[in-house]
Structures are given as C-alpha cells and as structure tokens.
SEKEBA-653629 format. One record per atom (N, C-alpha, C): x, y, z; residue number from 1; residue in one letter; atom name. Coordinates in nm, 2 decimals, m for minus. Layout:
BEGIN
X/Y/Z/n/res/atom
X/Y/Z/NUM/A/CA
...
% end
This chain:
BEGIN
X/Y/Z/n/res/atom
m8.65/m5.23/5.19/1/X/N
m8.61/m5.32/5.30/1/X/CA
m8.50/m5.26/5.38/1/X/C
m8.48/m5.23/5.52/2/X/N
m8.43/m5.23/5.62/2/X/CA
m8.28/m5.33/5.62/2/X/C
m8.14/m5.23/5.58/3/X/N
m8.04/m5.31/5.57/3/X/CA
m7.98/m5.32/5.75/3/X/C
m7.90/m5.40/5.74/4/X/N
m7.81/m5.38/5.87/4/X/CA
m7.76/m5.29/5.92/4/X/C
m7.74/m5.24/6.02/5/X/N
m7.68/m5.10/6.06/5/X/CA
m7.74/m4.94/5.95/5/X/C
m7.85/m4.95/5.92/6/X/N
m7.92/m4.86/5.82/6/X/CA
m7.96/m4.79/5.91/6/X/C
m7.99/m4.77/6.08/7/X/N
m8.06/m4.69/6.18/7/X/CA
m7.97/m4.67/6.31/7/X/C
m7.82/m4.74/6.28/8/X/N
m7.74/m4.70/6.39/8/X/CA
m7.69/m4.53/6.37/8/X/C
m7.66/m4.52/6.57/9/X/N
m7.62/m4.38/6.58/9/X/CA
m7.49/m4.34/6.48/9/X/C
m7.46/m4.32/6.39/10/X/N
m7.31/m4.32/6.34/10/X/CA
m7.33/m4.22/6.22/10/X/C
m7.18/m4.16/6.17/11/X/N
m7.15/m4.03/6.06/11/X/CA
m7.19/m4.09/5.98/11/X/C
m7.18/m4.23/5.97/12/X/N
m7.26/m4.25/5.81/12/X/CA
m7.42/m4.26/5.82/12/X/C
m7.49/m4.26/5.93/13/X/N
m7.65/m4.22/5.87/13/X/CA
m7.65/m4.09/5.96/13/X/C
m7.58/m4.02/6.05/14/X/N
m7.64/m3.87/6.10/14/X/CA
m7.55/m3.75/6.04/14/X/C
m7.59/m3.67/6.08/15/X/N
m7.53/m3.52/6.11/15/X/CA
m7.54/m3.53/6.26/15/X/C
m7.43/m3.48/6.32/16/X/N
m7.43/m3.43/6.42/16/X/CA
m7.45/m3.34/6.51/16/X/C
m7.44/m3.26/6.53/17/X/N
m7.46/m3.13/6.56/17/X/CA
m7.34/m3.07/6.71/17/X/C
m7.36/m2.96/6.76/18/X/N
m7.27/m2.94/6.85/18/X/CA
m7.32/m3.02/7.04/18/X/C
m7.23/m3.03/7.10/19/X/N
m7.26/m3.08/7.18/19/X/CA
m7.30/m2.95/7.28/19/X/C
m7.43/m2.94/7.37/20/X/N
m7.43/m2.86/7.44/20/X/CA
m7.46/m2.86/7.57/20/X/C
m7.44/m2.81/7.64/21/X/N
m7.40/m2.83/7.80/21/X/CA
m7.58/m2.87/7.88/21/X/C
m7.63/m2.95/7.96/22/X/N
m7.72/m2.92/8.05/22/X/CA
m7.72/m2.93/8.17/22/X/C
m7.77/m2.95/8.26/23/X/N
m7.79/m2.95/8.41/23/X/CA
m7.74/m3.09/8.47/23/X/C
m7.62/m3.10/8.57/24/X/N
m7.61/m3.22/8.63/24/X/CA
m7.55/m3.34/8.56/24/X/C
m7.44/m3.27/8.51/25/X/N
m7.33/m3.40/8.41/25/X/CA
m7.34/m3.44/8.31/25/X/C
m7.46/m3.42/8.20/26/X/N
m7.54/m3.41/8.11/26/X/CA
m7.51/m3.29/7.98/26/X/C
m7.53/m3.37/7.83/27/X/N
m7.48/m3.25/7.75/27/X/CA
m7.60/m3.34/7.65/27/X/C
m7.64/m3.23/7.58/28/X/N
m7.74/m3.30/7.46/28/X/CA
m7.68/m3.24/7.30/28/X/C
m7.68/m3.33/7.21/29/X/N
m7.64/m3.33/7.07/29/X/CA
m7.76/m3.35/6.98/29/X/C
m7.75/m3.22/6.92/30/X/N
m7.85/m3.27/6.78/30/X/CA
m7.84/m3.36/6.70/30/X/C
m7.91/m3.47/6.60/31/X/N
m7.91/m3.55/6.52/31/X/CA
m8.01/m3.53/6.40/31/X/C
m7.95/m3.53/6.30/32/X/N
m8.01/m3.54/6.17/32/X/CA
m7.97/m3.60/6.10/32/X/C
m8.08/m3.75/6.03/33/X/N
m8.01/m3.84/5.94/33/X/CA
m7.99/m3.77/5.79/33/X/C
m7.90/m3.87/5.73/34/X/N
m7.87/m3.79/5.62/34/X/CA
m7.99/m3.84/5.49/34/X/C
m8.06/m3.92/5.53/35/X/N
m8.15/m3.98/5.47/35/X/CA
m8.31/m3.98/5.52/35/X/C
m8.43/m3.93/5.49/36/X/N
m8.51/m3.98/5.55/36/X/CA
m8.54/m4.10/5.60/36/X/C
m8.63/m4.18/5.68/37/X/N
m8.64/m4.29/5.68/37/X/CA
m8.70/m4.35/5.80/37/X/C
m8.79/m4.47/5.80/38/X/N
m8.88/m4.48/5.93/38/X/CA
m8.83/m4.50/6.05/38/X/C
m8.66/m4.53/5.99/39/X/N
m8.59/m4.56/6.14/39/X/CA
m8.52/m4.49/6.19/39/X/C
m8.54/m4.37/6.12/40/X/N
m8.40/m4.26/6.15/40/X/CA
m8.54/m4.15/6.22/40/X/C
m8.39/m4.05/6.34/41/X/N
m8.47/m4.00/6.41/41/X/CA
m8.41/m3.87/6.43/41/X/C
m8.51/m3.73/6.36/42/X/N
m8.47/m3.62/6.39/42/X/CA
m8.50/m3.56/6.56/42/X/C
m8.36/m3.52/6.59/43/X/N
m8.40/m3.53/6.74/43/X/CA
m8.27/m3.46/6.82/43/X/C
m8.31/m3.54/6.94/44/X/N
m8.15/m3.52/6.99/44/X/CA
m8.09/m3.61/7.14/44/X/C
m8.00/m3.64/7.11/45/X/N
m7.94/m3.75/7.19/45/X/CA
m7.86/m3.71/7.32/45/X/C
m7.89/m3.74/7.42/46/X/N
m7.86/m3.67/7.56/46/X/CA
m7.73/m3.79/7.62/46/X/C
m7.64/m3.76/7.67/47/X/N
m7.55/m3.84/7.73/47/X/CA
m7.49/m3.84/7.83/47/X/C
m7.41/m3.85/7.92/48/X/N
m7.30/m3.84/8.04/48/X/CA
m7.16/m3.78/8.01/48/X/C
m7.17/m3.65/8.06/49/X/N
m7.04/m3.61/8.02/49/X/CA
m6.92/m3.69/8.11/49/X/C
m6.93/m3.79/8.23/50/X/N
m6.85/m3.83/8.24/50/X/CA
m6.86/m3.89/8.22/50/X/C
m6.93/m4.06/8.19/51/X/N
m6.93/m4.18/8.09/51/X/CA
m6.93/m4.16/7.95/51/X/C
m6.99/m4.07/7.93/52/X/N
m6.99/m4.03/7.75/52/X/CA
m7.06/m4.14/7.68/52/X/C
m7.19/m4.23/7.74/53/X/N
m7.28/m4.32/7.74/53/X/CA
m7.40/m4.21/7.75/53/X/C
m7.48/m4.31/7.67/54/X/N
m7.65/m4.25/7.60/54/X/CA
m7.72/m4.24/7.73/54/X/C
m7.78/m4.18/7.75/55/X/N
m7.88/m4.18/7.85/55/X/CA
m8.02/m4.18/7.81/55/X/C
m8.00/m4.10/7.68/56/X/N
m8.20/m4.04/7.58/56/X/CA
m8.13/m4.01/7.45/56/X/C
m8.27/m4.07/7.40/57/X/N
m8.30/m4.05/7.28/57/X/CA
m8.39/m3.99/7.23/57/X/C
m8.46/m3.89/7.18/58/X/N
m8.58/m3.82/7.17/58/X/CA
m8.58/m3.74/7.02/58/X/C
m8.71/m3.75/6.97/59/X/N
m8.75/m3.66/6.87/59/X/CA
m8.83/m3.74/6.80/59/X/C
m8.85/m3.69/6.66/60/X/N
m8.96/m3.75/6.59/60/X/CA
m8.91/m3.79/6.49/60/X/C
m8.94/m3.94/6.43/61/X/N
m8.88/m4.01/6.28/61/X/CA
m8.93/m3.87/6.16/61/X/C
m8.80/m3.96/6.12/62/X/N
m8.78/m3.82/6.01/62/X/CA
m8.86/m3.87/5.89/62/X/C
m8.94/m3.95/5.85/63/X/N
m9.02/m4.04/5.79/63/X/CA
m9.12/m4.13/5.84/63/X/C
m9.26/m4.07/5.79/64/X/N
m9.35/m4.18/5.92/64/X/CA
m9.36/m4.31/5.81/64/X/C
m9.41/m4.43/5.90/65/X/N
m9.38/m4.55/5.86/65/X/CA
m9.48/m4.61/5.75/65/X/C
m9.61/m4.51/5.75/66/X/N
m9.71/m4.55/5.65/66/X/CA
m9.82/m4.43/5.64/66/X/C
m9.91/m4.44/5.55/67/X/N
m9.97/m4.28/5.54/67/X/CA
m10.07/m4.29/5.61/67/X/C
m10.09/m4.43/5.75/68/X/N
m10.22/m4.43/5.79/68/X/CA
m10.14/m4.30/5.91/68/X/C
m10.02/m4.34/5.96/69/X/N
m9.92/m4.26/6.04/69/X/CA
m9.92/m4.11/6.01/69/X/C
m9.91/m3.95/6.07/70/X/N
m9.87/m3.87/6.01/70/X/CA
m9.74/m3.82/6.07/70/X/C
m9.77/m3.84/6.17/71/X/N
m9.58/m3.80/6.28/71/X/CA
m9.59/m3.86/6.41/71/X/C
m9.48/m3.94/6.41/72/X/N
m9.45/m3.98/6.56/72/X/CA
m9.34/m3.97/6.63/72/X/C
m9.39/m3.93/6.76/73/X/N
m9.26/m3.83/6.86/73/X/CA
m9.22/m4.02/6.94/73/X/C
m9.08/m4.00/6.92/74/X/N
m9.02/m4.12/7.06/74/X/CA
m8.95/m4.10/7.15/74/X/C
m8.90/m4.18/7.24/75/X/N
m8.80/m4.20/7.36/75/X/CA
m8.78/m4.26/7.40/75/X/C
m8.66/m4.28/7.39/76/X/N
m8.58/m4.38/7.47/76/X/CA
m8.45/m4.37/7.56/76/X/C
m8.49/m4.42/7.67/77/X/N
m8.42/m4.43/7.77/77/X/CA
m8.29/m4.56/7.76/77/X/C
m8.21/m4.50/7.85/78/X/N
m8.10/m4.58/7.87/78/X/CA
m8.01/m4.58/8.00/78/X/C
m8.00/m4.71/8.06/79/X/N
m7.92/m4.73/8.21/79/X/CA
m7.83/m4.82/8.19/79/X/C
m7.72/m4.82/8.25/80/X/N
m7.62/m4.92/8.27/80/X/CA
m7.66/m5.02/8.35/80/X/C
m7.66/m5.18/8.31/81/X/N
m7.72/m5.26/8.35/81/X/CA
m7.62/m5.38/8.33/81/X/C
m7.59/m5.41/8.44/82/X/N
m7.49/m5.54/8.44/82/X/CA
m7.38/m5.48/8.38/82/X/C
m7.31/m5.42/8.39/83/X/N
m7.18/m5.34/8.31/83/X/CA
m7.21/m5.27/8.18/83/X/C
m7.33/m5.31/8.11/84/X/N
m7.32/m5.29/7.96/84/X/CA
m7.44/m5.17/8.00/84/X/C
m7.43/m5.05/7.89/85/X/N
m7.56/m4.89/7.84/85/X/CA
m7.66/m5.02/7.78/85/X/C
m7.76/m4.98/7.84/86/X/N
m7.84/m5.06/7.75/86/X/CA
m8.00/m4.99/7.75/86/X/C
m8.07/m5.04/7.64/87/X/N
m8.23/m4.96/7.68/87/X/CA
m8.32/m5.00/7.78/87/X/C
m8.40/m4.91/7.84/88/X/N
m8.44/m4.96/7.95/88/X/CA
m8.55/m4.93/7.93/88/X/C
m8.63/m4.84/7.85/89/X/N
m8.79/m4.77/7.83/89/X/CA
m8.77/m4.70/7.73/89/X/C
m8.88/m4.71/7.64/90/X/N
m8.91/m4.66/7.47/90/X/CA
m9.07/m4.63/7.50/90/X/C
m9.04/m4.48/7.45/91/X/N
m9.21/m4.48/7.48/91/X/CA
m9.25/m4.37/7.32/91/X/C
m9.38/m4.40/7.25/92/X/N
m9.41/m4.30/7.15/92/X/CA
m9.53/m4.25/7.12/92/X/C
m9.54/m4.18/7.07/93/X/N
m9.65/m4.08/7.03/93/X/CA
m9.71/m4.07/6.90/93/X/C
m9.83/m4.10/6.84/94/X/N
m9.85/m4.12/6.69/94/X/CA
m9.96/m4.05/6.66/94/X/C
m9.97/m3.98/6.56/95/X/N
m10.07/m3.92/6.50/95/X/CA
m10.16/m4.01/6.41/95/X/C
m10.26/m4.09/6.42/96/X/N
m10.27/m4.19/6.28/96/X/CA
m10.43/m4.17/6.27/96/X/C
m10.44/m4.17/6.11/97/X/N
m10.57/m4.10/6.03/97/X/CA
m10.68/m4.20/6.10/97/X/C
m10.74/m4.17/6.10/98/X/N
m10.92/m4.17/6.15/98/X/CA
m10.91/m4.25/6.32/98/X/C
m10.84/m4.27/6.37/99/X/N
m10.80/m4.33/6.54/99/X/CA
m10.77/m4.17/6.59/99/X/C
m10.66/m4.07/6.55/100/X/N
m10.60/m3.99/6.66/100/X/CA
m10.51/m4.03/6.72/100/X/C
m10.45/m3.99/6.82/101/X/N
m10.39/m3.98/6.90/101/X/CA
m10.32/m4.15/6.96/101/X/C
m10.21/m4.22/6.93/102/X/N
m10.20/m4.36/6.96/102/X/CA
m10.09/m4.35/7.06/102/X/C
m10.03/m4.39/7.16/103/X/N
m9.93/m4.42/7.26/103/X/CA
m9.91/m4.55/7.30/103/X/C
m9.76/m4.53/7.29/104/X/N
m9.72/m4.66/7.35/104/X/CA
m9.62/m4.65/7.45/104/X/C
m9.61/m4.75/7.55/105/X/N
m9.49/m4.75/7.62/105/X/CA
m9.47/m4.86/7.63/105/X/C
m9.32/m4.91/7.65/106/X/N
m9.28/m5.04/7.66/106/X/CA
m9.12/m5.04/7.80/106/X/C
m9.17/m5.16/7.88/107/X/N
m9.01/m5.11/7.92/107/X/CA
m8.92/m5.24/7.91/107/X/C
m8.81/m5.27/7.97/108/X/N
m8.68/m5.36/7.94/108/X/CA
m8.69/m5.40/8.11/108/X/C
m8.66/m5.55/8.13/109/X/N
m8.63/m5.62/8.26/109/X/CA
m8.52/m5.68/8.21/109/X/C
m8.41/m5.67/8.22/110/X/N
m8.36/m5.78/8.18/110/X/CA
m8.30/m5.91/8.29/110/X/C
m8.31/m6.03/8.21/111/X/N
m8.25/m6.12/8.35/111/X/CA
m8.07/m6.22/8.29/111/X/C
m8.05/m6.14/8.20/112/X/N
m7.90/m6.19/8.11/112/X/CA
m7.85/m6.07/8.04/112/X/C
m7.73/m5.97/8.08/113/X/N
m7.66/m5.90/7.99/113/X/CA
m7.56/m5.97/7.90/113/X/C
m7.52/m5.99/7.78/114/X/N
m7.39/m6.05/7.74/114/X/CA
m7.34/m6.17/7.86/114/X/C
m7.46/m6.23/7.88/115/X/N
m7.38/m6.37/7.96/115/X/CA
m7.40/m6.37/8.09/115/X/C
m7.43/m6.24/8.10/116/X/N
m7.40/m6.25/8.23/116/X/CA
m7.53/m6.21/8.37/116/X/C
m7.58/m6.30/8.44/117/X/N
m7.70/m6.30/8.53/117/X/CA
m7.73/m6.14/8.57/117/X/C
m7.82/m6.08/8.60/118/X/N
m7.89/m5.94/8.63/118/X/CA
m7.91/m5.98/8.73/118/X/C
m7.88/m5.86/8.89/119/X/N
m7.96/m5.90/9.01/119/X/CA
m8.09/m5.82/8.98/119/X/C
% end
C-alpha cells in the first residue's frame, strides 16, 4: 500500500543528480528513486533557472504497476497558475501484454487555486 509522501520529489525517495544547463532559462536534473516502485520515476526533472519551479517531469516508472504492464514512459507538465506551480498536462505511454501500445493524455483546467478564483 502506497504511504503518504512515498512518491514525493524529495532526498528521502530520490537521488539526484547534477543540475545541467539547457536552452532558454531552463536546467534539467536527473532522478533516481532509491526504491523501486509504481510511483517513483526514473527520469529527469526540468525547471526554471530563474523561478527554480518544475516545468517537466519525464521518464519511465522505475516499477511497472502490474505484469499485464511492461514499461511505461510519462509527463508531466507544469505552469504557474493563479500564483501557485501547478500541473497542467500528464500524458503516458504503456506497453501492456496482448493490447500493445496504450496512451493516455489528460489535462488540468482549473477554476479554484488554494482559494482562490482562476480567470
């Protein structure tokens, strides 16, 4: 069972890796949980070198979630919305036995941040 905070970004479930520079304000950091697990994600996390806020999340769970599953690639996006980083689009990719190829995309409207109305 899935405890509390068992899938958050943090030193107690990743490794981090070095931060490295990309194009247009942008630095991307490796992630490796220290645990397998269906919620943990080998990958790498992209941010704002001047906000120092998430932008992406990308790679593939470091544990697929069942054996019908064999590997699934994700992403997730992220925009400042009403003052608060928040997710805005999660999209994945799954390999699963006798279907093939599964995709999903999902995205975020929101109409309330922490209280407060969205235009």
């Amino acid at each position: 069972k899935q405890g509390k905070g068992e899938a958050e970004l943090t030193a107690a479930n990743y490794v981090f890796g070095p931060v490295l520079p990309l194009a247009s304000d942008r630095a991307a950091v490796e992630i490796r949980p220290h645990v397998k697990d269906p919620m943990r994600v080998n990958g790498t996390l992209e941010v704002s070198l001047s906000t120092a806020e998430l932008v992406r999340l990308s790679g593939e769970l470091s544990e697929t979630p069942s054996w019908w599953t064999r590997h699934v690639d994700i992403e997730q996006r992220y925009r400042r919305v009403a003052g608060v980083n928040v997710p805005v689009e999660f999209t994945s990719r799954a390999d699963v036995r006798v279907v093939g190829e599964s995709t999903f995309r999902m995205t975020y409207d929101y109409q309330i941040v922490n209280g407060r109305q969205v235009r």
